[in-house]
Residue frames as a rotation matrix with the C-alpha (Angstrom) as fourth column:
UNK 1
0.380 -0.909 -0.172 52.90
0.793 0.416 -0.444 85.33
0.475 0.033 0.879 110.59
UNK 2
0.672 -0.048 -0.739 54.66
0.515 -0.686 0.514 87.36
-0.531 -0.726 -0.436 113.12
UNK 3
0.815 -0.435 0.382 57.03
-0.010 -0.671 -0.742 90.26
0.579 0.601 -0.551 111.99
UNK 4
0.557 -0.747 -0.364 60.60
0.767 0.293 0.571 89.47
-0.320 -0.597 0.736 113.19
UNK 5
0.763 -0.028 -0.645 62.56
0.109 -0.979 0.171 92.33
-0.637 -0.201 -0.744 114.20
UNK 6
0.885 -0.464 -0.047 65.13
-0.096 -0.081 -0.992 94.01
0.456 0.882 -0.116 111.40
UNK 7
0.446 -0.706 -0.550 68.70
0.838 0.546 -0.021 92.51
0.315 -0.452 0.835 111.81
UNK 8
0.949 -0.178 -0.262 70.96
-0.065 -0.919 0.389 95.33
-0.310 -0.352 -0.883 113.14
UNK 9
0.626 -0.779 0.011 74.19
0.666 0.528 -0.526 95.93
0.405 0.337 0.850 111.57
UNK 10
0.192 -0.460 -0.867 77.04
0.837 -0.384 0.389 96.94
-0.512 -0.801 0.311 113.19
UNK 11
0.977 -0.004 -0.213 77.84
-0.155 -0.698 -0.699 100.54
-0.146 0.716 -0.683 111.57
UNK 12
0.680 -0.729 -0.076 81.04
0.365 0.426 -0.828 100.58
0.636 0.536 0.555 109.34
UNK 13
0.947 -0.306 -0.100 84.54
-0.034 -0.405 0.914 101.25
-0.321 -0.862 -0.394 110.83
UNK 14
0.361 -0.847 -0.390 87.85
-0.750 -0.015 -0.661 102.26
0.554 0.531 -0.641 109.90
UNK 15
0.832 -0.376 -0.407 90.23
0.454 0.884 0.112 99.46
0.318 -0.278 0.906 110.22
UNK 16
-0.256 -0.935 0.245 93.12
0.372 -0.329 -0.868 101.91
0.893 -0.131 0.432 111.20
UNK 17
-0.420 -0.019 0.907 91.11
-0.716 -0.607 -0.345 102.48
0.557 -0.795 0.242 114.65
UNK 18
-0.561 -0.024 -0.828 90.96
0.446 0.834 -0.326 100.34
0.698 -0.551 -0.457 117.81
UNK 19
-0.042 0.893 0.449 87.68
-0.248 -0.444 0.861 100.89
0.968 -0.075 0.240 119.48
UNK 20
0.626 -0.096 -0.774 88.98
0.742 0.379 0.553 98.65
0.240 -0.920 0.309 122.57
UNK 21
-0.547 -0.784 -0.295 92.06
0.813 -0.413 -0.411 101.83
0.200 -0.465 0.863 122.83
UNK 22
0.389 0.882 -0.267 90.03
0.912 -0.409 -0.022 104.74
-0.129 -0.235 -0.963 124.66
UNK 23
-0.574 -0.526 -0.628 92.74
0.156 -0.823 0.546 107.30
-0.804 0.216 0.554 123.62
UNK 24
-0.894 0.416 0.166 91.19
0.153 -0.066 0.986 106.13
0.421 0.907 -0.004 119.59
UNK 25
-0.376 0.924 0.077 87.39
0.755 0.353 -0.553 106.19
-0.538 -0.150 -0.830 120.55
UNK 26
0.148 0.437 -0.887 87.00
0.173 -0.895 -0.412 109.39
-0.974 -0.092 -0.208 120.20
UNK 27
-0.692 -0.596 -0.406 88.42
-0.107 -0.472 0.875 109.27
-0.714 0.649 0.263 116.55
UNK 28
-0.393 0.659 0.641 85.12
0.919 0.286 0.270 107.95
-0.006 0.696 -0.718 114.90
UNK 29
0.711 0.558 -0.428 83.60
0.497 -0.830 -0.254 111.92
-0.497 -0.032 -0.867 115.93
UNK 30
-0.101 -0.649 -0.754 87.20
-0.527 -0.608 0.594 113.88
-0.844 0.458 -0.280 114.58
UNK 31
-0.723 -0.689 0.049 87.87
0.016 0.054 0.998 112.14
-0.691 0.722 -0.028 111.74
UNK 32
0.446 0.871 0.208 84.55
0.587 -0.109 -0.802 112.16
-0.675 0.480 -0.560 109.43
UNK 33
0.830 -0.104 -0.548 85.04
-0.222 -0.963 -0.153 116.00
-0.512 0.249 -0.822 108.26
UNK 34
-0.063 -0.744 -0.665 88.64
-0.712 -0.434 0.552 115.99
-0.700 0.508 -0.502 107.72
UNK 35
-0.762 -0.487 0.427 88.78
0.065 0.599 0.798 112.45
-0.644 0.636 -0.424 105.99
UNK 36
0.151 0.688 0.710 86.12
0.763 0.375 -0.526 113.52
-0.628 0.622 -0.468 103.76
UNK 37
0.823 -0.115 -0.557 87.65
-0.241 -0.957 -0.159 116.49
-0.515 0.265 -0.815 103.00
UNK 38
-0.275 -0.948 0.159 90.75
-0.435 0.270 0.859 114.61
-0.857 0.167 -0.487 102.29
UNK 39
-0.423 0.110 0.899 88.94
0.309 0.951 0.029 112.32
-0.852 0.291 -0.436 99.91
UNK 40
0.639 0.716 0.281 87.06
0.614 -0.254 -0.747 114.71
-0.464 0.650 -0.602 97.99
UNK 41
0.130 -0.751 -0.647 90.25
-0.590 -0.583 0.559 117.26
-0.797 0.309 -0.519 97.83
UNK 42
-0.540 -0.662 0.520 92.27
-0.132 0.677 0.724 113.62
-0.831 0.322 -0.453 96.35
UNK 43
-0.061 0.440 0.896 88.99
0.813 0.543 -0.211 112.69
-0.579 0.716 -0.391 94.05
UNK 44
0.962 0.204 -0.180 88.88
0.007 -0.679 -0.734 115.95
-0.272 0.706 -0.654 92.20
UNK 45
0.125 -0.900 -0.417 92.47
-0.846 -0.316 0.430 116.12
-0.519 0.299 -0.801 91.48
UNK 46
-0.786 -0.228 0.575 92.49
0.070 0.891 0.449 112.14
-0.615 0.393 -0.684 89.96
UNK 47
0.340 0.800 0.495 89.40
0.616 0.208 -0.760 112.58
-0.710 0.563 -0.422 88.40
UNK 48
0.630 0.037 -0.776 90.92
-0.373 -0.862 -0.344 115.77
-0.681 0.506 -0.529 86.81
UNK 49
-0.410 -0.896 -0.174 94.05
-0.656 0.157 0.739 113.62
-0.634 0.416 -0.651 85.56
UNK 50
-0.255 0.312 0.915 91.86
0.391 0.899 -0.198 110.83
-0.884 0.308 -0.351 84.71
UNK 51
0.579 0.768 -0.274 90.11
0.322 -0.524 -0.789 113.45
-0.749 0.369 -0.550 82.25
UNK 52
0.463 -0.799 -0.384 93.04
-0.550 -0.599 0.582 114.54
-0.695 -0.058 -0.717 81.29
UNK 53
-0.718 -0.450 0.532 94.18
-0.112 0.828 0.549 110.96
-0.687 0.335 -0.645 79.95
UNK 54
-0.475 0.259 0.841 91.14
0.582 0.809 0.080 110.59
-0.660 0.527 -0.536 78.10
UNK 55
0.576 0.205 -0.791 91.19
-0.201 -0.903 -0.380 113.99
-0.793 0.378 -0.479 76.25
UNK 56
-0.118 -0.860 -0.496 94.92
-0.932 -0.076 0.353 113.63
-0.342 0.504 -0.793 75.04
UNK 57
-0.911 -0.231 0.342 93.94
-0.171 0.965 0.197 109.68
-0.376 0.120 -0.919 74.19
UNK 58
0.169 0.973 -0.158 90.25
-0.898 0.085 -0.432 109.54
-0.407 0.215 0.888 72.33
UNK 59
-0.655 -0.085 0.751 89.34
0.271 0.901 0.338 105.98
-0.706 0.425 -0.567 71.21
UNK 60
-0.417 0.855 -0.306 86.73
-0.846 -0.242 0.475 105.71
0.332 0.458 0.825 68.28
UNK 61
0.196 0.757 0.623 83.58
-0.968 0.251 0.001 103.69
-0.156 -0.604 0.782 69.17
UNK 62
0.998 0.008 0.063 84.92
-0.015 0.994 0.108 99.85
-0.062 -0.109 0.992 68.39
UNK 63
0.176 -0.983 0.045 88.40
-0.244 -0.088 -0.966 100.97
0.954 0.160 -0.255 68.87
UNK 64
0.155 0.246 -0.957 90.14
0.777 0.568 0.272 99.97
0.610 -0.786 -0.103 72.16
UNK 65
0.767 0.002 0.642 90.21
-0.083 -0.991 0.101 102.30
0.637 -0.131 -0.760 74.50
UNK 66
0.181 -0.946 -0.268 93.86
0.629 0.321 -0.708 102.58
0.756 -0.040 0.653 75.37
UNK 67
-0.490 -0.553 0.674 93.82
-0.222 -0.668 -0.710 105.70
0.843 -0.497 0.205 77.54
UNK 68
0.068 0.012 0.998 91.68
-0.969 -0.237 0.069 104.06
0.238 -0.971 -0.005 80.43
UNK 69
0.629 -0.590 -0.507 93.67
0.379 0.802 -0.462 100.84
0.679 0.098 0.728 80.14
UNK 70
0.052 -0.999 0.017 96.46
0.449 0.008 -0.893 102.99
0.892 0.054 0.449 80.86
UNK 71
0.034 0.417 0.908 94.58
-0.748 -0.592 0.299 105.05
0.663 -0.690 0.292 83.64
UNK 72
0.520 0.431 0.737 93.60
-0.850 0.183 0.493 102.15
0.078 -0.883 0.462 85.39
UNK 73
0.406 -0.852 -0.331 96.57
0.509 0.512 -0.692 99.94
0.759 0.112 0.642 84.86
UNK 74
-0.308 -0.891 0.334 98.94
0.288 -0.423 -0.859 102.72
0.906 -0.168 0.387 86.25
UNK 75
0.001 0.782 0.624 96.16
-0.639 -0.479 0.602 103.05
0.769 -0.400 0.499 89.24
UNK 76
0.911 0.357 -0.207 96.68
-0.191 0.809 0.556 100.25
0.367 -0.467 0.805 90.23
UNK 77
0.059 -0.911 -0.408 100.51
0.691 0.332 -0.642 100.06
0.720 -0.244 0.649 90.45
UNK 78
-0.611 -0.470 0.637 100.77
-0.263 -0.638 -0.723 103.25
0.747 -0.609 0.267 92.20
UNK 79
0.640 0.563 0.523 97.98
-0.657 0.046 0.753 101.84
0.400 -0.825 0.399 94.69
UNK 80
0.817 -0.337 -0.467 100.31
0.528 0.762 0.374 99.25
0.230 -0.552 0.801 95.27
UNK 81
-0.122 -0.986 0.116 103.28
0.503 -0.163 -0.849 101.64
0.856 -0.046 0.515 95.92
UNK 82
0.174 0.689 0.703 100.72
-0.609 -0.486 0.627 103.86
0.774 -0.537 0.335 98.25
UNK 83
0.893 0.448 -0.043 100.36
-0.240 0.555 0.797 100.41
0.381 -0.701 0.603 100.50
UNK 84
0.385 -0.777 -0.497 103.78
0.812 0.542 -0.218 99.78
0.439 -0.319 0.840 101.01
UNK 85
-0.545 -0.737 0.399 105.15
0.487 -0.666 -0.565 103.21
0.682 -0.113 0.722 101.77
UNK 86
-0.115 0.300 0.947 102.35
-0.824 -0.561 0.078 104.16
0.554 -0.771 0.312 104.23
UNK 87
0.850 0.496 0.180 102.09
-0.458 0.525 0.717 100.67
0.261 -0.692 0.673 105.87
UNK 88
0.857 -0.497 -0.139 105.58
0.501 0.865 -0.004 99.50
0.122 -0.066 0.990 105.47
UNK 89
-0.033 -0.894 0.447 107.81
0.925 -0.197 -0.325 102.58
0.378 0.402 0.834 105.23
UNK 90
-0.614 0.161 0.773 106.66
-0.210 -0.977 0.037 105.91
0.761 -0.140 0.633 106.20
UNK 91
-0.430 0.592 -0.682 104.89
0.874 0.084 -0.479 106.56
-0.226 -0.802 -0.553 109.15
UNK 92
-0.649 0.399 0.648 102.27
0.540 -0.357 0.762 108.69
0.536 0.844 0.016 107.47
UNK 93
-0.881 0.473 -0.010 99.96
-0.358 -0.682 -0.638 111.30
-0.309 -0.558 0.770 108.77
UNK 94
-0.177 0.801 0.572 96.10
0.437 0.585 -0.683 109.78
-0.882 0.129 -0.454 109.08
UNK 95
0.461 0.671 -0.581 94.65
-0.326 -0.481 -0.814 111.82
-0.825 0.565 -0.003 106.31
UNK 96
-0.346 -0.878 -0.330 97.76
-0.636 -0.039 0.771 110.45
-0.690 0.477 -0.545 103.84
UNK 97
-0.832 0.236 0.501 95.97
0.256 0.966 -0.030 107.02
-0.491 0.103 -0.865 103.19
UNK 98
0.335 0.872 0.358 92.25
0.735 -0.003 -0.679 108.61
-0.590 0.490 -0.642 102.38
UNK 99
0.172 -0.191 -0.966 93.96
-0.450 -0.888 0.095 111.72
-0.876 0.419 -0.239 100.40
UNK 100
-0.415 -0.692 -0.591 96.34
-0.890 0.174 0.421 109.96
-0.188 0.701 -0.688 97.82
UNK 101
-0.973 -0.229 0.024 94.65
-0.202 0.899 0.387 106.26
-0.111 0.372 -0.922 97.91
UNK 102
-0.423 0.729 0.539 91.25
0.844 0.533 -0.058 106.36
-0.329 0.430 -0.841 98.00
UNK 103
0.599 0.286 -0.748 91.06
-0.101 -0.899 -0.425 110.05
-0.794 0.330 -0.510 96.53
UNK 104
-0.363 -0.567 -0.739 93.48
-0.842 -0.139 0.521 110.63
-0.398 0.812 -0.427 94.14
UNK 105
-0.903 -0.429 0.026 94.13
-0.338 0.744 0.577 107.19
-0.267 0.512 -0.817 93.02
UNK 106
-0.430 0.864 0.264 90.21
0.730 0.504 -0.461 106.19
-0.531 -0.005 -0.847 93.31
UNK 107
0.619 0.273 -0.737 89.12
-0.249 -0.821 -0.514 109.41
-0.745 0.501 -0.440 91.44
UNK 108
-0.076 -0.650 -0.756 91.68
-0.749 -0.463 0.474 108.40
-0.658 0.602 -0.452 88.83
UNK 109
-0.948 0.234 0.215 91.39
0.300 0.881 0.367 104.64
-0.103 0.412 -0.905 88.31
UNK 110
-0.247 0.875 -0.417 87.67
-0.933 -0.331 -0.142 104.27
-0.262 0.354 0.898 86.48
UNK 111
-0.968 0.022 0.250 86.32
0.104 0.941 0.321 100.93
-0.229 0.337 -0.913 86.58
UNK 112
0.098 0.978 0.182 82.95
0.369 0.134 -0.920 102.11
-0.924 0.157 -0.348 85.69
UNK 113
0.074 0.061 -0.995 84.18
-0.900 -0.426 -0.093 103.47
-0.430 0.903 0.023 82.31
UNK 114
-0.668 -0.558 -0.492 85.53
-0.743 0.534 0.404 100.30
0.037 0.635 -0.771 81.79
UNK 115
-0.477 0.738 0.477 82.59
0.671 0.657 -0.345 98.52
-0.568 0.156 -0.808 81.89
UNK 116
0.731 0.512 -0.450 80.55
-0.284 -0.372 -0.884 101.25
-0.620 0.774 -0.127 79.39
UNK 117
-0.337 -0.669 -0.663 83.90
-0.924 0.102 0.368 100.64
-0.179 0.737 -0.652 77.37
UNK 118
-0.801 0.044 0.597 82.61
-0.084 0.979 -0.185 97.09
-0.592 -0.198 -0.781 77.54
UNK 119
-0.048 0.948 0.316 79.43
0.690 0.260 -0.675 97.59
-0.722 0.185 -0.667 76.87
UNK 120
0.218 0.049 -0.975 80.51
-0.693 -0.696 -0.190 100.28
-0.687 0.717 -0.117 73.72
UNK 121
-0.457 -0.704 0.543 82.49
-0.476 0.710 0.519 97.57
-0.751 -0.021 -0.660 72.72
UNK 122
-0.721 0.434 0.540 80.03
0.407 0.896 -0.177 95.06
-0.561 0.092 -0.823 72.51
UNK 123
0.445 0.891 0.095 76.85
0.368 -0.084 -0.926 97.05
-0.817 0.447 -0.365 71.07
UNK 124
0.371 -0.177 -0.912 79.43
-0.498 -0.867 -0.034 98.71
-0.784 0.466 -0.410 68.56
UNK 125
0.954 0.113 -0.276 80.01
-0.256 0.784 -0.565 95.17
0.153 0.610 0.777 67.02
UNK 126
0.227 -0.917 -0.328 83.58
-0.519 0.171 -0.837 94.60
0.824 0.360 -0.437 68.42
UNK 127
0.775 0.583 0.245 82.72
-0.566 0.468 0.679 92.08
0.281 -0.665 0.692 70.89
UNK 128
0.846 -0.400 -0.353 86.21
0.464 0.878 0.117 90.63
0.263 -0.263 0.928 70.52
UNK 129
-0.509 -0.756 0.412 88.41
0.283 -0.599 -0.749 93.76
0.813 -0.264 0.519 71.54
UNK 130
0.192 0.485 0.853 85.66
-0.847 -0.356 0.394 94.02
0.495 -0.799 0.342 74.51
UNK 131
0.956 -0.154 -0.250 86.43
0.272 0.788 0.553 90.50
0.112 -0.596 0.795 75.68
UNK 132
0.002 -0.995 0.098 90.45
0.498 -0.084 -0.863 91.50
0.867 0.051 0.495 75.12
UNK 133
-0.423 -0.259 0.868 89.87
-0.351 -0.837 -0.420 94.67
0.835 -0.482 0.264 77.29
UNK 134
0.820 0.466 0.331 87.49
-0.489 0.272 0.829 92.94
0.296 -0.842 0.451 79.91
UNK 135
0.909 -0.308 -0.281 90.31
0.409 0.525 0.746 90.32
-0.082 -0.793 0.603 80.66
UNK 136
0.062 -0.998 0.031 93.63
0.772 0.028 -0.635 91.92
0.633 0.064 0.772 79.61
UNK 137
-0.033 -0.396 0.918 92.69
-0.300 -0.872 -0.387 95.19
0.953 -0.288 -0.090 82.03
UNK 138
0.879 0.378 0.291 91.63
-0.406 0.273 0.872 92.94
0.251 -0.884 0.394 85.06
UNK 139
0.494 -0.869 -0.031 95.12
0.853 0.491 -0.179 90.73
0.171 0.062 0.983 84.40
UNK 140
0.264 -0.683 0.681 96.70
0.282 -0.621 -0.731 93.96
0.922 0.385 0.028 83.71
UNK 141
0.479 0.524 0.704 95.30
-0.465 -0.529 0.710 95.59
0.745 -0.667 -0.010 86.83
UNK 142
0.901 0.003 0.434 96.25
-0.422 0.233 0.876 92.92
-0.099 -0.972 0.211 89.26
UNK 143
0.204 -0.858 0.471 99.62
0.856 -0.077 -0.511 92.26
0.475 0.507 0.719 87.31
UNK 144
-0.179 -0.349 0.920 100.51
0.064 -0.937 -0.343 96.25
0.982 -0.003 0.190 88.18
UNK 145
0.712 0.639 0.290 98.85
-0.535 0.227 0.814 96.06
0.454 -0.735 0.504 91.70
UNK 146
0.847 -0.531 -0.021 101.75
0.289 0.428 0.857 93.33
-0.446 -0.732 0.516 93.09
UNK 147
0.173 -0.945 0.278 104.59
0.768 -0.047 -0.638 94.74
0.616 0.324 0.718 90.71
UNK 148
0.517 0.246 0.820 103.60
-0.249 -0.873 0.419 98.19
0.819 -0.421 -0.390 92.73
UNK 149
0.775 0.409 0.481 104.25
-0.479 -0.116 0.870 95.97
0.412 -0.905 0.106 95.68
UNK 150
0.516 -0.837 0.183 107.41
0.813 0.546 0.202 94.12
-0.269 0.044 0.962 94.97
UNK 151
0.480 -0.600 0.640 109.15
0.402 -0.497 -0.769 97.03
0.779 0.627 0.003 93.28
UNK 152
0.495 0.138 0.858 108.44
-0.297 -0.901 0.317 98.94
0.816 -0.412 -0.405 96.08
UNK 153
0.861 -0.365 0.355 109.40
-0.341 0.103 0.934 96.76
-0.378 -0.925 -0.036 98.85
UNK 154
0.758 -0.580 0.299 112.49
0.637 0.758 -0.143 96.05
-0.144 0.299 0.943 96.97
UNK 155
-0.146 -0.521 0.841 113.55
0.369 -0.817 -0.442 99.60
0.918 0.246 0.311 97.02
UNK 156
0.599 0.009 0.800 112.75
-0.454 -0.820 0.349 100.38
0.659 -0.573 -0.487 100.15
UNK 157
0.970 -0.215 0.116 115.12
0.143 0.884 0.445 97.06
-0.198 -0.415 0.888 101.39
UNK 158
0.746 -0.261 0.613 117.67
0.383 -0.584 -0.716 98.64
0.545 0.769 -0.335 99.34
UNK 159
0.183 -0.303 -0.935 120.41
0.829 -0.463 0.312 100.11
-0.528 -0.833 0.167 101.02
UNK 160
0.893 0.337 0.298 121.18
0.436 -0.813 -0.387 103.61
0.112 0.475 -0.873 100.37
UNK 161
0.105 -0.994 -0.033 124.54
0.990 0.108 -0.095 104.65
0.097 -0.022 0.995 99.49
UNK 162
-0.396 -0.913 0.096 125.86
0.650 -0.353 -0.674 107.39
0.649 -0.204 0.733 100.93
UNK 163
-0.201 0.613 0.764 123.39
-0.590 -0.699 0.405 107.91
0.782 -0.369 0.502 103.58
UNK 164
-0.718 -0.688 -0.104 124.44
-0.241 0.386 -0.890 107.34
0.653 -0.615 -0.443 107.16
């Protein structure tokens, strides 16, 4: 049987750059560096808060764990306030978007705890506060996620009294 040749994929690409504008080409070489710098800066500072939340909040082992609920609840709204105010409101500086949304906010939110929370849950014999938390943080999550986005574009629609 012959060997047929591996498929090629295209390599990934930011969706904020138009490879057909030759001014942008050049941005797949500049931007690497900084937007990893940006991302790692953002993920140590959420991860620190995230830590933070689940110091001042301990659960015990078939208890729920309330403090990355609230992490990744409140992760989610402010991701939705993030999208509106750099895509709808602010003309933002490139690095804004990987700094604060997928640094911060991704270093803070923690869906991989919340699956070990799942799986503490479950091996700790409280299989029905792990089914609660599996669907009430996903609901919660994507609940917080479009309020983020309505609030937001409702305040920035707003007018703004006394400002000409």
């Amino acid at each position: 049987m012959p060997d047929s040749p591996a498929p090629t994929w295209p390599e990934p690409v930011d969706s904020d750059v138009d490879l057909h504008d030759p001014a942008q080409r050049g941005e797949l070489r500049r931007a690497p560096r900084a937007v990893l710098a940006a991302v790692s800066a953002g993920g140590a500072l959420g991860a620190l808060a995230r830590y933070a939340a689940t110091v001042a909040r301990p659960h015990d082992a078939g208890g729920f764990p309330w403090a990355t609920f609230a992490v990744n609840v409140s992760g989610c709204l402010l991701i939705g306030v993030l999208m509106v105010l750099v895509t709808e409101v602010w003309t933002a500086h490139e690095l804004v978007r990987p700094f604060l949304g997928t640094g911060v906010l991704g270093g803070y939110t923690t869906f991989s705890t919340y699956t070990v929370d799942v799986q503490r849950l479950v091996t700790a014999g409280s299989a029905g506060t792990a089914l609660l938390y599996l669907a009430g943080t996903l609901a919660a999550a994507l609940v917080a996620v479009s309020a983020g986005l309505g609030l937001t574009r409702a305040a920035a629609r707003r007018p703004r009294v006394g400002v000409r």
